[in-house]
C-alpha positions in Angstrom: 86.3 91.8 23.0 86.2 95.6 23.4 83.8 95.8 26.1 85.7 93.1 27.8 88.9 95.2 27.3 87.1 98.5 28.6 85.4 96.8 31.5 88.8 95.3 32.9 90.2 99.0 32.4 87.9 100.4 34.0 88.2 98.3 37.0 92.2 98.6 36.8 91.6 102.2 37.2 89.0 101.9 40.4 91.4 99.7 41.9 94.1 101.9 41.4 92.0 105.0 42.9 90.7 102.9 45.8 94.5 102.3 46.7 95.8 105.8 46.0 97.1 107.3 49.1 96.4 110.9 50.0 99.2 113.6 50.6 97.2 115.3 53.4 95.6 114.0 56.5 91.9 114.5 57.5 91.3 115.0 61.0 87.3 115.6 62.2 85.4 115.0 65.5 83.2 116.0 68.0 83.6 117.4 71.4 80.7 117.4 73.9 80.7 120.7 76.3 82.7 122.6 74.4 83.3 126.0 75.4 86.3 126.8 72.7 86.4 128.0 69.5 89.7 126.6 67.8 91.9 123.5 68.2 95.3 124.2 67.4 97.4 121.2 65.7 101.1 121.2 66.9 104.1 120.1 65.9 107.7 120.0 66.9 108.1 123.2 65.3 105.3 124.9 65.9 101.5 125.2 65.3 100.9 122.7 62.2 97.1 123.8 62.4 94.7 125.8 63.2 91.0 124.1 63.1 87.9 126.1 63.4 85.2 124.3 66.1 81.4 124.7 65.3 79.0 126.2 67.9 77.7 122.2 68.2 81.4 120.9 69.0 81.7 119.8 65.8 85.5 120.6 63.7 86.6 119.1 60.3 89.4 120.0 58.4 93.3 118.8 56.6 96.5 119.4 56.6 99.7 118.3 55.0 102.5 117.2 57.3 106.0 116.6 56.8 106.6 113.3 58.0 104.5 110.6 60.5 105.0 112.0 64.2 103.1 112.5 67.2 101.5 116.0 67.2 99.7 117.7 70.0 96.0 119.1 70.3 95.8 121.9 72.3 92.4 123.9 73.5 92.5 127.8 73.5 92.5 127.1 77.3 95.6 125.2 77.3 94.2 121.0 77.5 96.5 118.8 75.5 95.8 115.3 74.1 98.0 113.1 71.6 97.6 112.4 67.9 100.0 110.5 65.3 99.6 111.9 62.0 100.7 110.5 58.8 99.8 111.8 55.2 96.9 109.4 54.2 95.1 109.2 57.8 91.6 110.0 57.7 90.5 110.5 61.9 87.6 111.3 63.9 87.9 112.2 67.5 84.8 112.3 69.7 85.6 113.5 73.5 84.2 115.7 76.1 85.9 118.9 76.3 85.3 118.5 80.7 87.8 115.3 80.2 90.0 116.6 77.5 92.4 113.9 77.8 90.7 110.4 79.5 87.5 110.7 77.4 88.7 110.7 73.8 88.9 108.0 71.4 89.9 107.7 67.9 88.2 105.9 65.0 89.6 105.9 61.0 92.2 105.5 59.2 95.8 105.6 61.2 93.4 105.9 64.6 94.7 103.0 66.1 98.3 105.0 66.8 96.5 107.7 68.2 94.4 105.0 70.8 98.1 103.4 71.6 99.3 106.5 72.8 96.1 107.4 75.4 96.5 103.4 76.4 100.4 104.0 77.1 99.7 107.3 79.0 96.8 105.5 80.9 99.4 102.8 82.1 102.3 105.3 82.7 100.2 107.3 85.5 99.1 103.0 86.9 102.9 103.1 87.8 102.5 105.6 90.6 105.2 107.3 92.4 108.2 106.6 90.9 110.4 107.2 94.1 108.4 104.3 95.6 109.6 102.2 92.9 113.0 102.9 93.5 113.1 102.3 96.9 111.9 98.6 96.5 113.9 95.6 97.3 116.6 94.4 94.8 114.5 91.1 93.8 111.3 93.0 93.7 111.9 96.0 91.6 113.9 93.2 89.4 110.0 91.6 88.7 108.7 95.3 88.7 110.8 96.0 86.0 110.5 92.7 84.0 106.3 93.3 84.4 106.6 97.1 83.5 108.4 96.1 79.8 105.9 93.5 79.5 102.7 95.7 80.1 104.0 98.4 77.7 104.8 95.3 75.2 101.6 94.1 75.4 99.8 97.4 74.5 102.1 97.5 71.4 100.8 93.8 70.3 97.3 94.7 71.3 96.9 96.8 68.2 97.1 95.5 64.9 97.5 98.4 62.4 100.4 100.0 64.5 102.4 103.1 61.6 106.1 101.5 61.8 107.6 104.8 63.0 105.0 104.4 66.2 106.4 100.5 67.0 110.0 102.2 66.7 109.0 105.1 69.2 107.3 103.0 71.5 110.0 100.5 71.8 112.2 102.9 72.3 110.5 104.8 75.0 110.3 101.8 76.7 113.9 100.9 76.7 114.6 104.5 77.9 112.1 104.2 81.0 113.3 100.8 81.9 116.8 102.1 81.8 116.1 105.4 83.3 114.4 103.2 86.4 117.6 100.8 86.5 120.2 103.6 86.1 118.4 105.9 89.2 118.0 102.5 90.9 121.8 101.8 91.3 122.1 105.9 92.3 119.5 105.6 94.8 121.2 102.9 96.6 124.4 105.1 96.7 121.7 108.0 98.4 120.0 105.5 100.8 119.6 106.0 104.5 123.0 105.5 106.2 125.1 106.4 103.3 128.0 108.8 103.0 126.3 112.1 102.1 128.1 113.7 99.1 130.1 116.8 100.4 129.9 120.4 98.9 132.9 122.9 99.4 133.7 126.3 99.9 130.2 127.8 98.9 129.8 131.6 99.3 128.2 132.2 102.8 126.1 135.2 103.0 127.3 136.7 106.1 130.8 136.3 104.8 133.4 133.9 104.5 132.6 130.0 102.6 131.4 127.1 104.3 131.5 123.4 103.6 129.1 120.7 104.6 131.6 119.2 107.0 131.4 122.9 108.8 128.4 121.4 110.1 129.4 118.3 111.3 127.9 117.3 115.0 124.4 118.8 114.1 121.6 117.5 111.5 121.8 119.4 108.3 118.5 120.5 106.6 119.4 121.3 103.1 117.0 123.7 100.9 118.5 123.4 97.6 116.7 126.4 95.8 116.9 129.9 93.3 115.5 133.2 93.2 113.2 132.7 90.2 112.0 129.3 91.4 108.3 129.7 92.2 108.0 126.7 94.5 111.2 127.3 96.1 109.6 131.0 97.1 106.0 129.4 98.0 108.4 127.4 101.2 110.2 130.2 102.3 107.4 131.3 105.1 107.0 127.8 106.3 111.3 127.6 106.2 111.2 130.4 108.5 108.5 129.1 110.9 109.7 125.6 111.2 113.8 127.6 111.4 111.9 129.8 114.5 110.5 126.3 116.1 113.6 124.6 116.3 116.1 127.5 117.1 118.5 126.1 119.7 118.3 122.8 118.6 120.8 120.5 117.0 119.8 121.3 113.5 121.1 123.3 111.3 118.8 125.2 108.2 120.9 125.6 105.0 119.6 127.2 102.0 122.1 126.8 99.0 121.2 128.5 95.8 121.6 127.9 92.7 121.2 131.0 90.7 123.9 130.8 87.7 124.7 133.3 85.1 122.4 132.4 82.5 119.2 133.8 83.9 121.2 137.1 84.8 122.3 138.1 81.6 125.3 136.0 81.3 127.2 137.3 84.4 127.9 135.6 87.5 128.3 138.2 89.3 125.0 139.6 88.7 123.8 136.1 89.6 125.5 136.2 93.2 124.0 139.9 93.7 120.5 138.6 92.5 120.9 136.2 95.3 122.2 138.5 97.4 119.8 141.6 97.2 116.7 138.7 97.3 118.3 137.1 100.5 118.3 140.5 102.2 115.0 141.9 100.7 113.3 138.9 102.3 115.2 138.7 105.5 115.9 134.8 105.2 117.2 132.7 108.2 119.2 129.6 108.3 122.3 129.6 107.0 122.1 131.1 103.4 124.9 129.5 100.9 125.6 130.4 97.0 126.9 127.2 95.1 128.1 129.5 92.3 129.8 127.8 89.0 129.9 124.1 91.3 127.1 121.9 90.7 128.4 119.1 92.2 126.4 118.7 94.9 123.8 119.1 93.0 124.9 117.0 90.4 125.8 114.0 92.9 122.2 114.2 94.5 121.1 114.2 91.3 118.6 117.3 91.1 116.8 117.9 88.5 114.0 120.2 90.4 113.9 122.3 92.6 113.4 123.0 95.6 115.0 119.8 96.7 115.2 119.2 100.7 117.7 116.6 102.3 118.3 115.7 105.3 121.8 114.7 106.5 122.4 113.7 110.6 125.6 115.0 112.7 128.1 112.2 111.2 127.2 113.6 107.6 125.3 110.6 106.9 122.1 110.5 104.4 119.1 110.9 106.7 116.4 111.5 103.7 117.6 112.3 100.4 114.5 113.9 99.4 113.1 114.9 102.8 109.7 116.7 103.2 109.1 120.4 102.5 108.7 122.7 105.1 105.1 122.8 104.4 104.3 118.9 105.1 103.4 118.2 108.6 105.0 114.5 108.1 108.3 116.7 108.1 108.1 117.9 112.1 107.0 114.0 112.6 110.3 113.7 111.3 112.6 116.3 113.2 111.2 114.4 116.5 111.5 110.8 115.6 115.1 111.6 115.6 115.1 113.7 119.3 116.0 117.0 117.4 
């Protein structure tokens, strides 16, 4: 009767360790062609992690995290990848350091999150250009957006051992993408070819004086909606003034509105509008040069969110291209002549 009473003790007690859940996660792999020698774990907050990566590729180590979330791995040369951690996982990660991204794949405990994600970015870059989607036809992007929630559904049933925080996230990201697609849908409409172009007023004109879209009125108006720290926006500025010097005389008019605003200048608008104006005059722009100052409602109606933006508007203030080429893009002189500018 003892040994019968020790035997089922002890296997109460295996069970009981063969179901005890770790308060760390364990996160090894391999990575062919690696050239690094750390792989930094990150959080919302921070680096979670630092892991040390062998000569052969090889890294193992643990860490405790606060609660189940998707961190990031990140290379010492800046490649990122996914990974949902949750105390208790126990991963391995084999990729190739050349592919950071497409050629990894997760195995162990908890992996299956980690393999969700990669399939849901793999069928988020399958959409495309999202401008494309929002120019289709009512009934059309309708079924586009009826097949979009089901493919992202269909990942989410394809795995079986999905954490509950990572069904939650991915239901709501889907909600927010199909919304976000229906929401810039019904705005697009409003900024289709034909429509009423929103108006701006009273903007600070360089050479003195404010002017308003409809002080334009009778000529097209080629809108570069820009800033003086904006990279890109600077990169167009040569081809601005080239395509400005091809069409001088024409019945266009080149106007560069900029959006410099207080906070990158230390708080003060004025030192905004002299940023804009010292860089104006430094670099000898062309066109029409316009400061929106505090009003952001053009920009807000056109619904920037980037910059530089280009629109072009025709001589009755109507929407010509709402997001017309850059100055750079050949397709944008196709442009200027289907419309005998």
């Amino acid at each position: 009767m003892k040994k019968l009473t020790l035997i089922l003790f002890l296997f109460i007690v295996a069970i009981a360790c063969k179901n005890e859940v770790k308060d760390y996660v364990s996160v090894a792999g391999t990575l062919k062609n690696n050239k690094d020698s750390i792989l930094n774990i990150i959080g919302r907050t921070g680096i979670a992690k630092t892991i040390k990566i062998n000569e052969d590729g090889s890294f193992k180590d643990t860490l405790k995290v606060e609660k189940a979330d998707v961190y990031t791995l990140q290379s010492s040369t800046g490649k990122r990848a996914p990974i949902f951690l949750k105390n208790g996982f126990d991963i391995q990660l084999t990729g190739d350091s050349n592919d950071f991204l497409k050629s990894f794949s997760y195995k162990g405990i908890g992996a299956d999150n980690s393999n969700f994600m990669l399939a849901q970015i793999k069928e988020t870059q399958n959409l495309g250009n999202p401008q494309l989607i929002l120019e289709l036809e009512e009934d059309v992007f309708k079924l586009k957006m009826e097949n979009l929630k089901r493919s992202f559904d269909s990942i989410v049933n394809s795995y079986d051992n999905l954490d509950s925080t990572m069904i939650t996230m991915a239901n709501t990201q889907t909600e927010q993408m199909v919304s976000y697609f229906k929401q810039n849908y019904n705005s697009n409409k409003k900024m289709a070819k034909g429509s009423p172009s929103p108006k701006f007023e009273d903007y600070v004109d360089f050479k003195g004086g404010k002017k308003s879209l409809d002080s334009f009125k009778g000529k097209y108006v080629y809108i570069d909606v820009w800033a003086t720290w904006c990279g890109p926006c600077i990169q167009q500025i040569p081809f601005l003034k080239q395509i400005e010097e091809e069409y001088k005389g024409k019945n266009i008019e080149f106007v560069s509105i900029s959006t410099d605003e207080s906070r990158r200048s230390g708080g003060s608008w004025e030192a905004a509008e002299k940023k804009w104006r010292d860089f104006v005059k430094a670099k000898q722009l062309g066109g029409v040069q316009l400061w929106s100052g505090e009003d952001y409602s053009f920009q807000q109606a056109y619904q920037i969110t980037g910059i530089p933006r280009f629109i072009l508007i025709d001589p009755n203030g109507n929407i010509v291209d709402a997001n017309a080429p850059r100055p750079m893009e050949p397709r944008l002189k196709t442009l200027f002549n289907s419309l005998g500018i």
